[in-house]
The first five atom37 places (N, CA, C, CB, O) and aatype in JSON, in Angstrom:
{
  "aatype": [20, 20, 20, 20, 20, 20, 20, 20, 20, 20, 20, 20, 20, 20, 20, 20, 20, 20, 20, 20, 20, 20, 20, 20, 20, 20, 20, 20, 20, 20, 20, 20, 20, 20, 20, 20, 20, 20, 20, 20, 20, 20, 20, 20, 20, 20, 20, 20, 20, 20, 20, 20, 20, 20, 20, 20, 20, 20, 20, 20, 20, 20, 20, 20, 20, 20, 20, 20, 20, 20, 20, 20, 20, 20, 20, 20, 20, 20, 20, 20, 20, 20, 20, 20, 20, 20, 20, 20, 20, 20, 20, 20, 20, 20, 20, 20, 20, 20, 20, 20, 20, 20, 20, 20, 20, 20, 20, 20, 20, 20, 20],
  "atom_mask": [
    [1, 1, 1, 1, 1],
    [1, 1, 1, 1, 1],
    [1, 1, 1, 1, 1],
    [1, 1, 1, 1, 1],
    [1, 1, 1, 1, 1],
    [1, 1, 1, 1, 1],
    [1, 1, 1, 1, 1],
    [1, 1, 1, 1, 1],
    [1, 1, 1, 1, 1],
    [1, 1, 1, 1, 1],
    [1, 1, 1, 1, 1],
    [1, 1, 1, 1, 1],
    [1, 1, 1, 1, 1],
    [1, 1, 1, 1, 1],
    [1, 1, 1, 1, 1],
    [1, 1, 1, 1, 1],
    [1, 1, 1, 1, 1],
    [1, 1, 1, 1, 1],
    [1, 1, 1, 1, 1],
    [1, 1, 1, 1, 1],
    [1, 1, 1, 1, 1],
    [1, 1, 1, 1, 1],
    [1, 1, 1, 1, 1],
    [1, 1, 1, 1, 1],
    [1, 1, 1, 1, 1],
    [1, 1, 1, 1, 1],
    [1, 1, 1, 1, 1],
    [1, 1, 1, 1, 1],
    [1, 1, 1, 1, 1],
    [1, 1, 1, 1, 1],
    [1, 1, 1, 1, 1],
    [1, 1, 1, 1, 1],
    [1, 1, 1, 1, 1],
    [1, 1, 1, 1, 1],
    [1, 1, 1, 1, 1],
    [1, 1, 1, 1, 1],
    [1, 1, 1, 1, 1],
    [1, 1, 1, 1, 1],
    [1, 1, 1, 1, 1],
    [1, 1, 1, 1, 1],
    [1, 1, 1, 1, 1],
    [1, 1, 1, 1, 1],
    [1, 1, 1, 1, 1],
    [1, 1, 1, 1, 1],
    [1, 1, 1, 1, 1],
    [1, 1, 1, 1, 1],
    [1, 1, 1, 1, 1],
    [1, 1, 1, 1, 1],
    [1, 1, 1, 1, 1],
    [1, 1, 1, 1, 1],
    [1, 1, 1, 1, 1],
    [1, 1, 1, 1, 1],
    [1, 1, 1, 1, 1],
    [1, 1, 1, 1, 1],
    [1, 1, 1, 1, 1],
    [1, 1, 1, 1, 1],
    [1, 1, 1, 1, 1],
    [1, 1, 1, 1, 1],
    [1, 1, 1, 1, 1],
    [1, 1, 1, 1, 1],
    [1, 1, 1, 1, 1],
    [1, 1, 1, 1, 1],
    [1, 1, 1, 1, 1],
    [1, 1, 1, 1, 1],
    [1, 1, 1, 1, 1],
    [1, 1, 1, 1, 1],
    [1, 1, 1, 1, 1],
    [1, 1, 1, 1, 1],
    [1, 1, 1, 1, 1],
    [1, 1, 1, 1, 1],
    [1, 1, 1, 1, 1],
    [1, 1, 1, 1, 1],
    [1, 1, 1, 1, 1],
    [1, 1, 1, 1, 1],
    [1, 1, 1, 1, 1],
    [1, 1, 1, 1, 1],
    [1, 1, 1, 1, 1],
    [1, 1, 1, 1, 1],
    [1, 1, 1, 1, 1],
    [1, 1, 1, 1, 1],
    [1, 1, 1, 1, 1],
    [1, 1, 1, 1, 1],
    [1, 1, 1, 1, 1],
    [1, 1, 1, 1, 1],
    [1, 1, 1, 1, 1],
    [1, 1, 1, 1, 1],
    [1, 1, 1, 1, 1],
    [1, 1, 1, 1, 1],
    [1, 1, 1, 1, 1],
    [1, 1, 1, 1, 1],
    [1, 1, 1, 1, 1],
    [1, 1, 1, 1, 1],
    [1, 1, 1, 1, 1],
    [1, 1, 1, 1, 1],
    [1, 1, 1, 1, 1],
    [1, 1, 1, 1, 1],
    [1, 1, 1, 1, 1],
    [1, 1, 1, 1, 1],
    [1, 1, 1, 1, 1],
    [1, 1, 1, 1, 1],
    [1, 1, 1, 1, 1],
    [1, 1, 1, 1, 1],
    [1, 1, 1, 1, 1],
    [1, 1, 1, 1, 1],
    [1, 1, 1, 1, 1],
    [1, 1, 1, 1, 1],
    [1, 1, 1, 1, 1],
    [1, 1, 1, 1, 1],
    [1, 1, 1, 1, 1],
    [1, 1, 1, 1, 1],
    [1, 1, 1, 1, 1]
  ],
  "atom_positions": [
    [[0.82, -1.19, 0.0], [0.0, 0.0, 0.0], [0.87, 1.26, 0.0], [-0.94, 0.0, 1.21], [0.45, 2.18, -0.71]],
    [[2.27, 1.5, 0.83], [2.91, 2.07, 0.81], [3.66, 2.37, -0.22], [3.21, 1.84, 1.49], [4.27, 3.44, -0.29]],
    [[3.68, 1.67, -0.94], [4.81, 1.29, -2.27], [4.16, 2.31, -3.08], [4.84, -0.52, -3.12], [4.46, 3.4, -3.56]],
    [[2.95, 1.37, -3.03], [1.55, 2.69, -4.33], [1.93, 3.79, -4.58], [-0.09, 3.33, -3.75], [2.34, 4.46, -5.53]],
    [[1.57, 3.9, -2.9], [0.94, 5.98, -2.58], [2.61, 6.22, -3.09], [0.34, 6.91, 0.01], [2.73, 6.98, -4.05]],
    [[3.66, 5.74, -2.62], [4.82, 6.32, -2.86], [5.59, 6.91, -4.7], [5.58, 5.2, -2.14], [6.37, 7.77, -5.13]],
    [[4.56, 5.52, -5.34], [4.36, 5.54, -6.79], [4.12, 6.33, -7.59], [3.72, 5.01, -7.09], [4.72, 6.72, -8.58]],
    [[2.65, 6.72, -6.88], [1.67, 7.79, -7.44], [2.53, 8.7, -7.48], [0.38, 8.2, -6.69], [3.03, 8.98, -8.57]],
    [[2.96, 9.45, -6.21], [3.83, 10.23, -6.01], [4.93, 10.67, -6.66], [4.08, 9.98, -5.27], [4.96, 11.82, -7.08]],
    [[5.98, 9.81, -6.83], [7.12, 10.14, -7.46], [6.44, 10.55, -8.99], [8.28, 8.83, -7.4], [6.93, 11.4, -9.74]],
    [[5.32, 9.84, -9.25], [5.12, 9.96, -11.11], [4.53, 11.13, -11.2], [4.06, 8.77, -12.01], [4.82, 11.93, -12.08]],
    [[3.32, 11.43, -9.96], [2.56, 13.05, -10.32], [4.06, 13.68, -10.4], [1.26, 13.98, -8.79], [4.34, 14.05, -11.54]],
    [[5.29, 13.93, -9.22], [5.62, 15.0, -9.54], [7.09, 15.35, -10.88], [5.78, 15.43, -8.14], [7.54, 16.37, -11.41]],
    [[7.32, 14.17, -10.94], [8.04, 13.58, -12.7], [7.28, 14.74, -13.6], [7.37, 11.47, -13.45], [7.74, 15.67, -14.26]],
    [[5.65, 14.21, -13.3], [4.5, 14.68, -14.56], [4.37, 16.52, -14.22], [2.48, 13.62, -14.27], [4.21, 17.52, -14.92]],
    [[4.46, 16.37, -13.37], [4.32, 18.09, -13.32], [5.99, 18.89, -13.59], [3.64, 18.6, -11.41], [6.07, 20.06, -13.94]],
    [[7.03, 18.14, -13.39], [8.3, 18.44, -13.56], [8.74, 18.45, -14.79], [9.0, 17.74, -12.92], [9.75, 19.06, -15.12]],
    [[7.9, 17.67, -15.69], [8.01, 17.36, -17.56], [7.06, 18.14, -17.92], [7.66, 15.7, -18.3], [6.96, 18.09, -19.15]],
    [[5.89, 19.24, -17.19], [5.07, 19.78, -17.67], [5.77, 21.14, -17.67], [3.84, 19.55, -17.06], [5.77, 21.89, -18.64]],
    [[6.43, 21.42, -16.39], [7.6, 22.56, -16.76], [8.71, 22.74, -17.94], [8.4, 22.55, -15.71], [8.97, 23.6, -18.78]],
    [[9.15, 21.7, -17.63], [10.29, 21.56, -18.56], [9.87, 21.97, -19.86], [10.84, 20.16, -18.62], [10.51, 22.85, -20.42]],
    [[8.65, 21.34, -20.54], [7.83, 21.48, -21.53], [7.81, 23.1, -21.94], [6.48, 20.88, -21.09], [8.11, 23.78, -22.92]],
    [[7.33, 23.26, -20.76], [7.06, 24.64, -20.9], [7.7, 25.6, -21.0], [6.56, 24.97, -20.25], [7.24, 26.63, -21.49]],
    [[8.62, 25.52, -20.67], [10.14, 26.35, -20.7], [10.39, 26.08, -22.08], [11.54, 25.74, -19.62], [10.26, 27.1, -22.77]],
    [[10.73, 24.96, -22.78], [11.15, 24.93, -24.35], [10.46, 25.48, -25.29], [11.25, 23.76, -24.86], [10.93, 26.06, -26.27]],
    [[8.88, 25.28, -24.93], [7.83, 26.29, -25.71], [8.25, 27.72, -25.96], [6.51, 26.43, -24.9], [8.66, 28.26, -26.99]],
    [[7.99, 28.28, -24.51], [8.32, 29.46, -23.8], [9.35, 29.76, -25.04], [8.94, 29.3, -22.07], [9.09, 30.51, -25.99]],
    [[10.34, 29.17, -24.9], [11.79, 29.72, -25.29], [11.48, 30.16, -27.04], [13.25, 28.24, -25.04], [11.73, 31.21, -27.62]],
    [[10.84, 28.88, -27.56], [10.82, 28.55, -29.53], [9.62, 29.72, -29.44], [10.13, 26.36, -30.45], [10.01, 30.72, -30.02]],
    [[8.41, 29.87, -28.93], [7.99, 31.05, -28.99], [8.92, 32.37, -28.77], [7.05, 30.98, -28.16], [8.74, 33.21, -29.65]],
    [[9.85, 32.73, -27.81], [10.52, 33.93, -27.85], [11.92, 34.15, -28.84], [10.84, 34.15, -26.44], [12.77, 35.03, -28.77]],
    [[11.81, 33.1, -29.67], [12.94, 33.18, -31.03], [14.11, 33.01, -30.07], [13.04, 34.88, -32.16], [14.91, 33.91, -30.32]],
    [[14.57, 32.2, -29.0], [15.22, 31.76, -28.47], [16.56, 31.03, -29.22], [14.44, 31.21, -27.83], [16.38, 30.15, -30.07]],
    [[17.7, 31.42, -28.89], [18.64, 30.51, -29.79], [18.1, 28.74, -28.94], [20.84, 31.12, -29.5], [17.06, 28.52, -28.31]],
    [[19.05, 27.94, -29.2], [18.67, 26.75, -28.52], [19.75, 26.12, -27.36], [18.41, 25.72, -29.64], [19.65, 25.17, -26.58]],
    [[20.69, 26.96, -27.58], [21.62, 26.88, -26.2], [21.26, 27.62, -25.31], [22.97, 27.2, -26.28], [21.86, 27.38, -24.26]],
    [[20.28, 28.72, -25.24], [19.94, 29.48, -24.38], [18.73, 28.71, -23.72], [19.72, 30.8, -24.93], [18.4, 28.83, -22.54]],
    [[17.96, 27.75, -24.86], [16.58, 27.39, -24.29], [17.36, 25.83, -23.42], [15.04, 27.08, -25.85], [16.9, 25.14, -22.51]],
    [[18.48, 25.75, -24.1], [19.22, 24.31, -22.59], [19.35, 24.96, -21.84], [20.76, 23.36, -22.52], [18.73, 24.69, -20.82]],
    [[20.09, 26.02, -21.84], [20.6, 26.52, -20.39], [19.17, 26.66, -19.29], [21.46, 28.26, -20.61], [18.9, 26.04, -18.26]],
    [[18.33, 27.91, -20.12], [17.58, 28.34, -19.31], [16.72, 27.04, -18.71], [16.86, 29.43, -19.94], [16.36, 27.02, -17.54]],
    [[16.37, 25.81, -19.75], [15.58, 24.6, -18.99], [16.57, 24.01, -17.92], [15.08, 23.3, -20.12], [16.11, 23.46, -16.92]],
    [[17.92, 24.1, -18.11], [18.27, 23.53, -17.03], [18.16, 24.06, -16.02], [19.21, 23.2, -17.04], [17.98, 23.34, -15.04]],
    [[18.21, 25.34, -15.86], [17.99, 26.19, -14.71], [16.44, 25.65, -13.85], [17.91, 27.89, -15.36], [16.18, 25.37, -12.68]],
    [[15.6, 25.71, -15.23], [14.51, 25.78, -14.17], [14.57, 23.71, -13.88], [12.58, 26.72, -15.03], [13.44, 23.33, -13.58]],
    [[15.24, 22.96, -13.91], [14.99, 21.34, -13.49], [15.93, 21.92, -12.38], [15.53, 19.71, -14.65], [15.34, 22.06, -11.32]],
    [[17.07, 22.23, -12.36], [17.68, 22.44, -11.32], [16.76, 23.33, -9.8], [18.87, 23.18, -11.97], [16.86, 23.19, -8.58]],
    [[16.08, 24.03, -10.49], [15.12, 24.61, -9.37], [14.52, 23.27, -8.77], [13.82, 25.72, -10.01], [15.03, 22.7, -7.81]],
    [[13.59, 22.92, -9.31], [13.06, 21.36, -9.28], [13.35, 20.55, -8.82], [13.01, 20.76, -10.02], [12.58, 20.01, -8.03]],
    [[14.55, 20.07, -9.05], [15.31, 18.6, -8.43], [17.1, 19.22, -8.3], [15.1, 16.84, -9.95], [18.13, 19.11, -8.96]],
    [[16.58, 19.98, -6.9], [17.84, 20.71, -6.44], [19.2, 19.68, -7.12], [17.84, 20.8, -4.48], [18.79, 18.54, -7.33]],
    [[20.64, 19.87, -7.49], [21.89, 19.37, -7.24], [22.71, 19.83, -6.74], [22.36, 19.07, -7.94], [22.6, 21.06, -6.68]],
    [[24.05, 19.21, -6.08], [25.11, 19.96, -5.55], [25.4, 21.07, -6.39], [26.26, 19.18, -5.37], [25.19, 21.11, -7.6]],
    [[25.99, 22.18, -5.52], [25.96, 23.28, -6.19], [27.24, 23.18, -7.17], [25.93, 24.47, -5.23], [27.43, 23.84, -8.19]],
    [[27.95, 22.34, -6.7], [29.4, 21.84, -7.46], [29.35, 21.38, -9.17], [29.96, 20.33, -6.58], [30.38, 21.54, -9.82]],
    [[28.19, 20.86, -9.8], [27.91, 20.77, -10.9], [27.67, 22.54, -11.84], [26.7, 19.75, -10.71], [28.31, 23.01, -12.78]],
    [[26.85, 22.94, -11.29], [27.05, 24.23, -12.12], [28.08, 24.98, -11.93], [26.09, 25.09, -12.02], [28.39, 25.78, -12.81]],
    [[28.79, 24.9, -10.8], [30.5, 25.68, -10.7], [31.32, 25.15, -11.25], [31.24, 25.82, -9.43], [32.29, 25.86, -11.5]],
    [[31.41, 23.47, -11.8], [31.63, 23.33, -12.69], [31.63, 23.55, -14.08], [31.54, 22.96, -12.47], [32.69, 23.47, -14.69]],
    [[30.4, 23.85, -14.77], [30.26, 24.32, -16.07], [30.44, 25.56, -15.98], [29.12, 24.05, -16.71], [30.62, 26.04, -17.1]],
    [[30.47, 26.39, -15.06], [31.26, 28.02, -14.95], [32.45, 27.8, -15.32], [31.41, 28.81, -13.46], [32.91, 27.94, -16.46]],
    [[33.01, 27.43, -14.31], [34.53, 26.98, -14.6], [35.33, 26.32, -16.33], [34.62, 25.68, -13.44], [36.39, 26.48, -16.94]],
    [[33.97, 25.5, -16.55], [34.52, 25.14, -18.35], [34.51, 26.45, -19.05], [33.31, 24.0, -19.42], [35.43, 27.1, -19.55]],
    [[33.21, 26.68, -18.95], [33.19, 27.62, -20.07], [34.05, 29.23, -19.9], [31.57, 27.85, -20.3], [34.2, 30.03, -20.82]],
    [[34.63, 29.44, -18.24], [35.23, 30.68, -17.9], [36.97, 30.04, -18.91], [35.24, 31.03, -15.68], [37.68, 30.76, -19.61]],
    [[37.2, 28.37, -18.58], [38.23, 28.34, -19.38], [38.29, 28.81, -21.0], [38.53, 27.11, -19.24], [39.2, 29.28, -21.69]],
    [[37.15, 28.53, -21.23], [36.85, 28.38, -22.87], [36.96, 29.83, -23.51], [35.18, 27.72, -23.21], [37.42, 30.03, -24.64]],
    [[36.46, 30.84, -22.64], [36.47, 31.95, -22.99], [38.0, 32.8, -23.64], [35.89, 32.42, -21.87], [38.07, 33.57, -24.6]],
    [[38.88, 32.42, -22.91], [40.27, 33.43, -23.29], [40.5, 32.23, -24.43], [41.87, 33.77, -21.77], [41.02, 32.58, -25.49]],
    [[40.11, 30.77, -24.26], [40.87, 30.34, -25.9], [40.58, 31.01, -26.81], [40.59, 29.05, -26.57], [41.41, 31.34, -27.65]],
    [[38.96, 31.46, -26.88], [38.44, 31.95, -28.38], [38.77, 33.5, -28.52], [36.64, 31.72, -28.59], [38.84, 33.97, -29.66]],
    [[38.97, 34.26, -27.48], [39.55, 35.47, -27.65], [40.82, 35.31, -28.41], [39.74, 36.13, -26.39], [40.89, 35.72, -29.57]],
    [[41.9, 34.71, -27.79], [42.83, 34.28, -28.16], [43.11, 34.02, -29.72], [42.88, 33.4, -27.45], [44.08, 34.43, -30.36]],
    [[41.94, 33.15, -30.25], [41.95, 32.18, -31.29], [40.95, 33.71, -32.39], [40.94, 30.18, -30.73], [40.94, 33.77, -33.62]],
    [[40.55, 34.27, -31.85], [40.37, 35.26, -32.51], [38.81, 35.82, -32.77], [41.04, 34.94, -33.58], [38.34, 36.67, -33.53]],
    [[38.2, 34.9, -31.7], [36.78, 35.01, -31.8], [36.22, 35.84, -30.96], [36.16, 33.9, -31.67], [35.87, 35.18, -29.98]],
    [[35.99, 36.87, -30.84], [35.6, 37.67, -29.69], [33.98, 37.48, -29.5], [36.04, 39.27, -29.94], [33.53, 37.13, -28.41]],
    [[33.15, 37.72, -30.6], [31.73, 37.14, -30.57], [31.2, 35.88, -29.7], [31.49, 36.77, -31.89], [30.32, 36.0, -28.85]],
    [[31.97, 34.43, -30.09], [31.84, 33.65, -29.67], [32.17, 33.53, -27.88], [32.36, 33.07, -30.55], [31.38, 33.27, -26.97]],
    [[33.41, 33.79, -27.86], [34.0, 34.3, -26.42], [33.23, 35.11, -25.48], [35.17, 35.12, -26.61], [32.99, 34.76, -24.33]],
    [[32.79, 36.32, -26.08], [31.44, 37.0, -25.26], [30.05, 36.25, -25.12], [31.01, 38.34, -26.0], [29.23, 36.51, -24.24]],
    [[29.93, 35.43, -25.97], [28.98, 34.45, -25.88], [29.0, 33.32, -24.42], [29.21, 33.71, -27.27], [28.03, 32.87, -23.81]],
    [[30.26, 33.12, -24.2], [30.63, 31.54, -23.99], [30.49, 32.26, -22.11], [32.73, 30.65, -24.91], [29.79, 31.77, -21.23]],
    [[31.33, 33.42, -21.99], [31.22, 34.78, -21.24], [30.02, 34.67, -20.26], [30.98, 36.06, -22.29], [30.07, 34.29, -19.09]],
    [[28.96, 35.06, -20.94], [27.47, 34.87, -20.5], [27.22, 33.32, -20.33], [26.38, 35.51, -21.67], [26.74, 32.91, -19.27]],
    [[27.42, 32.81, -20.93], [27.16, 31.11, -20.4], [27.5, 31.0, -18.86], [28.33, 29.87, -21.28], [26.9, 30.61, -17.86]],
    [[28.84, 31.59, -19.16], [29.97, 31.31, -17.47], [28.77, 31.58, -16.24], [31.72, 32.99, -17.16], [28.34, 30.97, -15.26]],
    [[28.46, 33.26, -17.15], [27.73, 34.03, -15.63], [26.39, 32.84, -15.44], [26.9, 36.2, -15.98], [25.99, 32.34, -14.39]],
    [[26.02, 32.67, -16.49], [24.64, 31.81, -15.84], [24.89, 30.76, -15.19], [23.63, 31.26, -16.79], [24.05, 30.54, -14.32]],
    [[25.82, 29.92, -15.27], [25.82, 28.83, -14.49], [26.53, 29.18, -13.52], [26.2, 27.7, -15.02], [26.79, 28.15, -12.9]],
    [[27.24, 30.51, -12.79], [27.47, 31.0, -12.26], [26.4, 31.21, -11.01], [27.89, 31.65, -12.97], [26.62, 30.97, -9.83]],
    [[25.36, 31.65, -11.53], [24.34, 32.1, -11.11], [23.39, 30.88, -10.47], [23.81, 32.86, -12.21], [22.89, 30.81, -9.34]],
    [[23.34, 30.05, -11.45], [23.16, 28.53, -10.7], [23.33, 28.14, -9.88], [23.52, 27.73, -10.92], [22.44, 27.78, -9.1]],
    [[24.96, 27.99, -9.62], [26.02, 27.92, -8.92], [25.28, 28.42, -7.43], [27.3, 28.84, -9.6], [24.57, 27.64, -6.8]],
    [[25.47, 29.46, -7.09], [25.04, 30.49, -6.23], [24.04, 29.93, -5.67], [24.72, 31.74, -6.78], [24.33, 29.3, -4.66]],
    [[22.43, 29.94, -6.11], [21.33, 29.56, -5.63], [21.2, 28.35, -4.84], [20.6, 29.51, -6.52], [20.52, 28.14, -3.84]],
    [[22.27, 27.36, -5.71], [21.95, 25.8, -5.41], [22.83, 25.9, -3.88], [22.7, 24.42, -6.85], [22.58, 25.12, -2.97]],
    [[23.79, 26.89, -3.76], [24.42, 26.74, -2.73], [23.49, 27.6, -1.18], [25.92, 27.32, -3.22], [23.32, 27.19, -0.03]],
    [[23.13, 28.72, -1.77], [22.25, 28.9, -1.05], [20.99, 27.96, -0.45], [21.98, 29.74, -1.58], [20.44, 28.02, 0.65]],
    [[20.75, 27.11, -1.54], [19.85, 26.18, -1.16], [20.34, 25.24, -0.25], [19.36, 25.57, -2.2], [19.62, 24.65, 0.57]],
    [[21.73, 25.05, -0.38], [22.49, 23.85, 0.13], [22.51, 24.28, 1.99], [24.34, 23.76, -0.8], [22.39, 23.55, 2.97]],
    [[22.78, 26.09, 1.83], [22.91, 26.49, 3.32], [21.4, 26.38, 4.01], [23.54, 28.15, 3.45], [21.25, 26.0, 5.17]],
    [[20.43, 26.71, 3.24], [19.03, 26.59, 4.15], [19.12, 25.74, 4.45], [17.75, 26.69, 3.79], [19.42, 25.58, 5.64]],
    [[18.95, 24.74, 3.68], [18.79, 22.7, 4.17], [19.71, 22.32, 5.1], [19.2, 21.39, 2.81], [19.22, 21.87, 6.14]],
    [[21.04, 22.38, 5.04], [21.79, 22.41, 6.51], [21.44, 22.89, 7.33], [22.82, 22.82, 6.69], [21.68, 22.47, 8.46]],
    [[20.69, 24.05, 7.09], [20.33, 24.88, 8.37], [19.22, 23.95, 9.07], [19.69, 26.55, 7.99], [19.17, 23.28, 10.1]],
    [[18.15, 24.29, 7.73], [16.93, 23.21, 8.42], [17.87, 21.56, 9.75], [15.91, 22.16, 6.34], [17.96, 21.26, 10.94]],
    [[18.25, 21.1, 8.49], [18.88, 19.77, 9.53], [19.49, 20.34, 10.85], [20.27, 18.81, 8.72], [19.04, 19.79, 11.85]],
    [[20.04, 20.92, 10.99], [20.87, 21.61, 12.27], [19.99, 21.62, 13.54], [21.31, 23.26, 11.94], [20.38, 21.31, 14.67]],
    [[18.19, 22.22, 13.02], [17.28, 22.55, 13.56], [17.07, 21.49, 14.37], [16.38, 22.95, 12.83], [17.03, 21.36, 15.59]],
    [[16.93, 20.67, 13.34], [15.82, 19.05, 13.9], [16.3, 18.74, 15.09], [15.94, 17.36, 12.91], [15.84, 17.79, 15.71]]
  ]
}
């Protein structure tokens, strides 16, 4: 009986978590969205969703902050200012998830 209710559960909120996601890609192809912007920004909002260590998006900061001086370098400044803004968003990721990381410790601390 437990198993069920636990069933139901995990799938409603899958189904409402794929109804976002959904919606965000719409969202995006309606606003003439490039399509690296409509990954980024969906990942943002699953990451809202199904919190992760904040260490995964300080990671992809970190790639793409490397990536940036190659293409300056290599002669691309467009692309590089591009890659630039990538950094800050998962930057920004970064940030929240950690903030999230300090409430929830906090919470546990409480108990």
């Amino acid at each position: 009986m437990v198993k069920k209710e636990m069933l139901k559960k995990i799938r409603s909120k899958f189904a409402l978590d794929s109804i976002f996601v959904v919606g965000v890609v719409f969202m995006g192809l309606f606003l003439h969205w490039k399509i690296a912007e409509i990954v980024i920004f969906t990942f943002f909002i699953w990451i809202i969703l199904n919190p992760i260590p904040s260490s995964y998006p300080a990671a992809g900061a970190i790639f793409f902050l490397i990536l940036t001086p190659i293409f300056l370098i290599s002669g691309n400044a467009i692309i590089a200012d591009q890659i630039a803004i990538y950094a800050y968003y998962f930057l920004i990721m970064a940030v929240i998830m950690g903030i999230y990381e300090l409430k929830k410790e906090k919470e546990e601390m409480n108990q």
